[in-house]
TINU-306117 format. One record per residue: residue in one letter; x, y, z of N, C-alpha, C, O, CB in turn. Coordinates in steps of 0.2 Angstrom, whole numbers, plus 5000, padded with zeros to 4 digits. Glycine has a CB too. Layout:
<nodes>
(node "a" (X Y Z) (X Y Z) (X Y Z) (X Y Z) (X Y Z)) ...
</nodes>
This chain:
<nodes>
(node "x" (4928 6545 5232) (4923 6548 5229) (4925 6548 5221) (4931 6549 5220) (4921 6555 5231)) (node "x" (4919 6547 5216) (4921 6545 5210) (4922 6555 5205) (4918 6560 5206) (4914 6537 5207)) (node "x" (4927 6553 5202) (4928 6562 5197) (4918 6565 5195) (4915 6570 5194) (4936 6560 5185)) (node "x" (4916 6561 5195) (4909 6562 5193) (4905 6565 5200) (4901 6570 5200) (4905 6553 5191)) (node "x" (4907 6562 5206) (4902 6566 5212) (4906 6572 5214) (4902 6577 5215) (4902 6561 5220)) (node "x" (4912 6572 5214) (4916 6576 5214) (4915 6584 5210) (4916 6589 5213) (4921 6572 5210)) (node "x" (4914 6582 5205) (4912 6588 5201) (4904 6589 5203) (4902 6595 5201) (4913 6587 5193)) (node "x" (4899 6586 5207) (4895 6587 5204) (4894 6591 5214) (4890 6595 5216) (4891 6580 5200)) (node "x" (4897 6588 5217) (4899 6592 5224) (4903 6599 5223) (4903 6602 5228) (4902 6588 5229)) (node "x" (4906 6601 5219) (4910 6606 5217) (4904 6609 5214) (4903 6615 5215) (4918 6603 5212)) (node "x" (4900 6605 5211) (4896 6612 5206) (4891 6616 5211) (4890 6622 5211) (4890 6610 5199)) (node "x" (4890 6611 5214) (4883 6614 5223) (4888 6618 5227) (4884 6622 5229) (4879 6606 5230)) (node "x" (4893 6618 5228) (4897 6622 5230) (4898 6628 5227) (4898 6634 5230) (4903 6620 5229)) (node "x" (4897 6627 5219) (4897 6633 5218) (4893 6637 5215) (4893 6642 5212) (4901 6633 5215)) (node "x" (4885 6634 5218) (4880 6637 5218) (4879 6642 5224) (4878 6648 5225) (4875 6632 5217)) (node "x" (4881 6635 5229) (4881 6640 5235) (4885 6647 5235) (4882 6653 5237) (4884 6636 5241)) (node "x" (4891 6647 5234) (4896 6654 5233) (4891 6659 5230) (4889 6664 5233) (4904 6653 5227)) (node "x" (4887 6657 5221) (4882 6662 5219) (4879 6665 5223) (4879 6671 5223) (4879 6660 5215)) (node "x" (4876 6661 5227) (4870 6663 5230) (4872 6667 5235) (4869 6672 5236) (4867 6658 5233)) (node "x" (4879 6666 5240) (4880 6669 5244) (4882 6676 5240) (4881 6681 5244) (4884 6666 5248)) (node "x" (4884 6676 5233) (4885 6685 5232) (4880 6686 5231) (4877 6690 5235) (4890 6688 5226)) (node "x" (4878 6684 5225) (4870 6686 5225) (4865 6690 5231) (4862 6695 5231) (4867 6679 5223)) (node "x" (4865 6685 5237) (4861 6690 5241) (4865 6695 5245) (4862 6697 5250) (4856 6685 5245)) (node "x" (4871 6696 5244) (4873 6701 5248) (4871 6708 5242) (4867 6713 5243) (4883 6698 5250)) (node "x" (4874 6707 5235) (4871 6712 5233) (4867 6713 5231) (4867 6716 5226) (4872 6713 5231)) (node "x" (4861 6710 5234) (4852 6710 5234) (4852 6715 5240) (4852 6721 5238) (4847 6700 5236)) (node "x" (4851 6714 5247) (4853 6717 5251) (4854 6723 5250) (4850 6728 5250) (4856 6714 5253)) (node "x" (4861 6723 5247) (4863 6731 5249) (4861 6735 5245) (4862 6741 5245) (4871 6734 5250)) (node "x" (4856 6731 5239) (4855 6737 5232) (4846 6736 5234) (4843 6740 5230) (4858 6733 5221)) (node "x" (4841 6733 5238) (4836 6732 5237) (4835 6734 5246) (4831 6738 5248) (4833 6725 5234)) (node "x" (4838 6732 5249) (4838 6734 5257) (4835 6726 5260) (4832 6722 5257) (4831 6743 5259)) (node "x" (4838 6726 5267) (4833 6722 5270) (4825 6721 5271) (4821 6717 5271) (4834 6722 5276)) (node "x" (4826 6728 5271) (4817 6729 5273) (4813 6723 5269) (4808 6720 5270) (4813 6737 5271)) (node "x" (4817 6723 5262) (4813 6722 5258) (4814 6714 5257) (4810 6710 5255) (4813 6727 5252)) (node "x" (4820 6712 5258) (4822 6705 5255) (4820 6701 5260) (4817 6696 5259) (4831 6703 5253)) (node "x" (4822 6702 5264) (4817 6697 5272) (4810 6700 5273) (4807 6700 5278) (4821 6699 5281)) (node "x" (4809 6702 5267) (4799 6701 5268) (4797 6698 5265) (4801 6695 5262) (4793 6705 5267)) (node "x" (4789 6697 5263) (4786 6690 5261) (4787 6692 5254) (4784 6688 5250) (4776 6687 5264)) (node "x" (4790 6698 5251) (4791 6699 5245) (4781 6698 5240) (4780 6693 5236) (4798 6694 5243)) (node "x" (4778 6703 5243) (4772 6699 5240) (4771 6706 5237) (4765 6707 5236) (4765 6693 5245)) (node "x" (4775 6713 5234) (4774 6716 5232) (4784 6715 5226) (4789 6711 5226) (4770 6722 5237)) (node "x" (4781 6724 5223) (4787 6725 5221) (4794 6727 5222) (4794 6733 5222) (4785 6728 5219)) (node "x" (4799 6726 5223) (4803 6731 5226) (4803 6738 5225) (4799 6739 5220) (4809 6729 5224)) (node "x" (4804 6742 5227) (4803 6752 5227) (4809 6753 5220) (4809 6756 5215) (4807 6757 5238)) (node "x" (4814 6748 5222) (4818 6751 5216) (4820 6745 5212) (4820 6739 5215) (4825 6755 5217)) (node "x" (4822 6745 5205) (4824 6737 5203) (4832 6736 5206) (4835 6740 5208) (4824 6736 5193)) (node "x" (4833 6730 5205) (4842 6729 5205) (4845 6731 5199) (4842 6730 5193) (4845 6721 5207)) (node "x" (4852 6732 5201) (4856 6732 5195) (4856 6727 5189) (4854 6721 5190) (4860 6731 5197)) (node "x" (4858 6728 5184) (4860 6723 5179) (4863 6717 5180) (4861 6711 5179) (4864 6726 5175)) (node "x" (4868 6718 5183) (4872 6712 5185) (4868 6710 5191) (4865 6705 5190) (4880 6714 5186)) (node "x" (4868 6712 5195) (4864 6708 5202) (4859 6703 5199) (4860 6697 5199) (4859 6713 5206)) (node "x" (4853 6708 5194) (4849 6704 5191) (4852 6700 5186) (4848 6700 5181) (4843 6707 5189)) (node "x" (4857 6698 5184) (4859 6693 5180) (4861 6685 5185) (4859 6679 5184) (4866 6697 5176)) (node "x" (4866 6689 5190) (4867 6684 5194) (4859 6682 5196) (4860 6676 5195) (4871 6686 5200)) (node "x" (4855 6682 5198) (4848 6681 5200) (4847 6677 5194) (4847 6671 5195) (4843 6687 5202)) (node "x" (4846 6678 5189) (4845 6673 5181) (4853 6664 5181) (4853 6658 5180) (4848 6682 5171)) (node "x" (4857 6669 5182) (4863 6663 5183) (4863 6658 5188) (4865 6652 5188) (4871 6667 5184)) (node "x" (4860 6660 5193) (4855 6654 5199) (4850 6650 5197) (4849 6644 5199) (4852 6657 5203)) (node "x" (4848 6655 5194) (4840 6650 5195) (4845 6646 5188) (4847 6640 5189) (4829 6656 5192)) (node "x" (4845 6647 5184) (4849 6644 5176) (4853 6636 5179) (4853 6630 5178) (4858 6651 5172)) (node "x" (4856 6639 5184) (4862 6634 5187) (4857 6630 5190) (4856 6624 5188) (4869 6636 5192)) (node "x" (4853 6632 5196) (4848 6626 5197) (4845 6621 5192) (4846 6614 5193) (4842 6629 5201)) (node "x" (4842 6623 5188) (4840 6620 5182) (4844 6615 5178) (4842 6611 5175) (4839 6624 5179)) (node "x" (4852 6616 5177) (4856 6612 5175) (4858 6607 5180) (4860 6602 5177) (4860 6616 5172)) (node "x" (4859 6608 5187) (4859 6606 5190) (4858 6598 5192) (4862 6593 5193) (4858 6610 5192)) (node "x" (4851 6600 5191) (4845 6595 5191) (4848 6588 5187) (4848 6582 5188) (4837 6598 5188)) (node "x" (4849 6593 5180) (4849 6587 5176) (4855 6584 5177) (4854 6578 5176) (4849 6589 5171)) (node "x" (4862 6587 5177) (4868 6586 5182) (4867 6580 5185) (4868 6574 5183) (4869 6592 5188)) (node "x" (4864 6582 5192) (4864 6576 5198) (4862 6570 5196) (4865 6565 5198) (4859 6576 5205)) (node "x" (4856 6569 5191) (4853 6563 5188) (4859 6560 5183) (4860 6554 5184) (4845 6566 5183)) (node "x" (4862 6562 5178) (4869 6562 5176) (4872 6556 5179) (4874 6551 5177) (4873 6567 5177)) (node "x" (4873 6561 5184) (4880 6559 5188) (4876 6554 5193) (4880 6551 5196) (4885 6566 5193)) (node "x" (4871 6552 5194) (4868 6547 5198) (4867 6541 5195) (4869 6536 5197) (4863 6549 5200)) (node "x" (4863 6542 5189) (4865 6534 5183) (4872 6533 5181) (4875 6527 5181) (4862 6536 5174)) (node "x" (4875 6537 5180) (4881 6532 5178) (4886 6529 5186) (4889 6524 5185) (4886 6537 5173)) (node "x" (4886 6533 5192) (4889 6529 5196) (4883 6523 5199) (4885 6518 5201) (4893 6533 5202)) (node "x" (4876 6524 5198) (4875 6517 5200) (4872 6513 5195) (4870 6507 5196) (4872 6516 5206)) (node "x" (4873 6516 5188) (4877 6508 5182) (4881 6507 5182) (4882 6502 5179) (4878 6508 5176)) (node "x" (4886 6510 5186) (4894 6507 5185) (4894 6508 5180) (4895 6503 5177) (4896 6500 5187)) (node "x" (4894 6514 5177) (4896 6515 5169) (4901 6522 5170) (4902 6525 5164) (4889 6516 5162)) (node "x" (4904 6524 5175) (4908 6527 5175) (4916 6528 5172) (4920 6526 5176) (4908 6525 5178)) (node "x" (4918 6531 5167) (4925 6529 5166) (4927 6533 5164) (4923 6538 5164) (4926 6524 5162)) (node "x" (4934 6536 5162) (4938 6542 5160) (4935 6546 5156) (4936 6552 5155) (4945 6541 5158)) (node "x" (4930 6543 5152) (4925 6549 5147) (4918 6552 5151) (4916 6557 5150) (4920 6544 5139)) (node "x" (4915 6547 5156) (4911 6553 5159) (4916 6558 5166) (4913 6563 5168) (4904 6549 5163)) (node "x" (4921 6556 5169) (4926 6558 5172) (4926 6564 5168) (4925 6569 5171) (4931 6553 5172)) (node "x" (4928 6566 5160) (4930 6571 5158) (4923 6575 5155) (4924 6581 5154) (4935 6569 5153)) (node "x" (4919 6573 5154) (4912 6575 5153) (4909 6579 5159) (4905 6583 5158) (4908 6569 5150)) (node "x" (4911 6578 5165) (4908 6581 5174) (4914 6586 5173) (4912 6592 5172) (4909 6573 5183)) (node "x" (4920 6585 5172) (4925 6591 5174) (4923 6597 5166) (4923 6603 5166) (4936 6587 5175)) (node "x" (4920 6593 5160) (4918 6600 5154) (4913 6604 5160) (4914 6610 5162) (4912 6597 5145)) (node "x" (4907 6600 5161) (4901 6604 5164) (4904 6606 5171) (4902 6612 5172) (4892 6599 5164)) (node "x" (4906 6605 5175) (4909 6609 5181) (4913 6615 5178) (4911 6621 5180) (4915 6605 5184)) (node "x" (4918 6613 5173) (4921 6623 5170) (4916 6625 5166) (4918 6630 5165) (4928 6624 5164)) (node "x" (4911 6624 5164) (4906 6627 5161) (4902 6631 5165) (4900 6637 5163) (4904 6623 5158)) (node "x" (4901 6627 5170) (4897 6632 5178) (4903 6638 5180) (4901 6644 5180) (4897 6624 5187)) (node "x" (4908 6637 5180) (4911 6641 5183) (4912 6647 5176) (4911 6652 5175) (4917 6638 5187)) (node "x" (4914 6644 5174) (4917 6652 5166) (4906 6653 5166) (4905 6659 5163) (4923 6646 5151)) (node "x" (4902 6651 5167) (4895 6652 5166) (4895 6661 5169) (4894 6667 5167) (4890 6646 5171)) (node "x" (4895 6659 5174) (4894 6664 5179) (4896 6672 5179) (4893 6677 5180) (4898 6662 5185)) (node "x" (4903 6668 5176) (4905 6678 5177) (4904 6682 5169) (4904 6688 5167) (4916 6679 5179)) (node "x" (4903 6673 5164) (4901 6675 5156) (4894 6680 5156) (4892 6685 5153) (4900 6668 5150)) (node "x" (4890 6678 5161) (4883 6679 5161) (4884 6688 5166) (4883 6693 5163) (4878 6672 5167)) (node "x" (4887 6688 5172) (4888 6692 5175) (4890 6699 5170) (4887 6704 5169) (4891 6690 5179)) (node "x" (4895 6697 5167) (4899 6704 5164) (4893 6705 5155) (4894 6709 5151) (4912 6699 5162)) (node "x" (4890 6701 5154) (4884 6700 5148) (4888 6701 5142) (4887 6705 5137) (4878 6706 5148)) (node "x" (4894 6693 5142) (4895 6692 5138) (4892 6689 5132) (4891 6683 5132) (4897 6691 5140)) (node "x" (4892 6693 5125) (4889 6687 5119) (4893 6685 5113) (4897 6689 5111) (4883 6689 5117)) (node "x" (4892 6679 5111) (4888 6674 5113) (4893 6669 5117) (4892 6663 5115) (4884 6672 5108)) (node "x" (4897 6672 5122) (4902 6667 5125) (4898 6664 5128) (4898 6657 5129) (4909 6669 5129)) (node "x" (4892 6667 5132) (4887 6665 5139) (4884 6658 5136) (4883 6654 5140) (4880 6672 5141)) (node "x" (4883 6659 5131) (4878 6652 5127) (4881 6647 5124) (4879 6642 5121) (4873 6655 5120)) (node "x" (4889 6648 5124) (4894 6643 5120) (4897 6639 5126) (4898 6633 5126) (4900 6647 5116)) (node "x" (4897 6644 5132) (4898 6640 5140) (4892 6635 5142) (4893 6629 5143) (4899 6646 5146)) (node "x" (4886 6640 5141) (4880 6634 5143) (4880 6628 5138) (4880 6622 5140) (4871 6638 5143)) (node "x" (4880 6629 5132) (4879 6621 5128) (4886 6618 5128) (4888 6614 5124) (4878 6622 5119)) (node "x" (4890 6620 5133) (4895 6615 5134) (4895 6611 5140) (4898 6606 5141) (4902 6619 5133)) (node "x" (4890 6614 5145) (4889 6611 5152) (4882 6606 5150) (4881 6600 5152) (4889 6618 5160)) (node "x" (4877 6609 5145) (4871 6605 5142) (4875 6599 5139) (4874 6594 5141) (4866 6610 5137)) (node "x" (4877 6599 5136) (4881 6594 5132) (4884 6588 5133) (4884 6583 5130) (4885 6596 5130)) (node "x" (4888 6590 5141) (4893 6586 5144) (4885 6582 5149) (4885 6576 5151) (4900 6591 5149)) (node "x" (4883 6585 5149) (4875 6582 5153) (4874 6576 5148) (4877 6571 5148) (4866 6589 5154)) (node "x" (4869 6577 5143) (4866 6574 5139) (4872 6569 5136) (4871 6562 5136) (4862 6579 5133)) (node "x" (4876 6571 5135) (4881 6564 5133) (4882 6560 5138) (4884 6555 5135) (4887 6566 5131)) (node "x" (4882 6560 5145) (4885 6555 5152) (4877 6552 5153) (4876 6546 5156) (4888 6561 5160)) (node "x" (4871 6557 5150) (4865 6551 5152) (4865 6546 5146) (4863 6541 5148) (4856 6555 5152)) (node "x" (4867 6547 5138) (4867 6544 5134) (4871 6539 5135) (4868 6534 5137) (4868 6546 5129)) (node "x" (4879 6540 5136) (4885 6536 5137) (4881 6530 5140) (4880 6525 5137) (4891 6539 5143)) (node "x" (4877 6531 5148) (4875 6529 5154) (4872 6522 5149) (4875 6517 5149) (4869 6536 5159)) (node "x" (4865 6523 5145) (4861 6519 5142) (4866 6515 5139) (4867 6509 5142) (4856 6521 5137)) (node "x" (4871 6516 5134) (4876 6510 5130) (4881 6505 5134) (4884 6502 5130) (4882 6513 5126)) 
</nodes>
């Protein structure tokens, strides 16, 4: 597997982990009653800060995500692969991970210096991709 899928399976990995805290403390701060229904009203109480941040740091990562896989998809099948998008997949993989807990703990403006560093490593591997 090329350092490009690599990371880009490491970053869905580490969506999944979000997700899995995320809905544990959805759960124990909103109740089941409420998260296994058709949610077609309000919750009775809001979540926390941080909970609702992780809930923002998901949906954020899905979105980068997207653009991620498309990334990392032109360039292994341009065969334009090489030790610069290699290192551009491992920026936006640490970027995902320092993301998370920068967002969680509402760090600023480290939270926005981490995302334009994983936006960055995107946009430069689709450019690379075209040259």
């Amino acid at each position: 597997m090329t350092p490009e899928l690599t990371a880009l399976t490491l970053a869905a990995l580490l969506q999944c982990l979000t997700f899995v805290i995320y809905a544990i403390r959805a759960n124990l701060e909103l109740g089941p009653g409420y998260t296994m229904s058709a949610r077609d009203r309000e919750p009775s109480r809001p979540m926390s800060d941080k909970t609702a941040r992780l809930q923002r740091a998901i949906a954020n990562h899905f979105e980068g995500l997207i653009l991620f896989g498309i990334a990392v998809m032109v360039v292994t099948y341009a065969d334009e692969a090489d030790a610069l998008t290699a290192l551009a997949s491992a920026l936006y993989l640490l970027a995902r991970i320092l993301y998370v807990p920068a967002y969680y703990f509402g760090l600023r403006p480290w939270r926005s210096l981490i995302w334009s560093v994983g936006w960055l490593s995107t946009v430069f591997m689709l450019i690379y991709a075209l040259f």
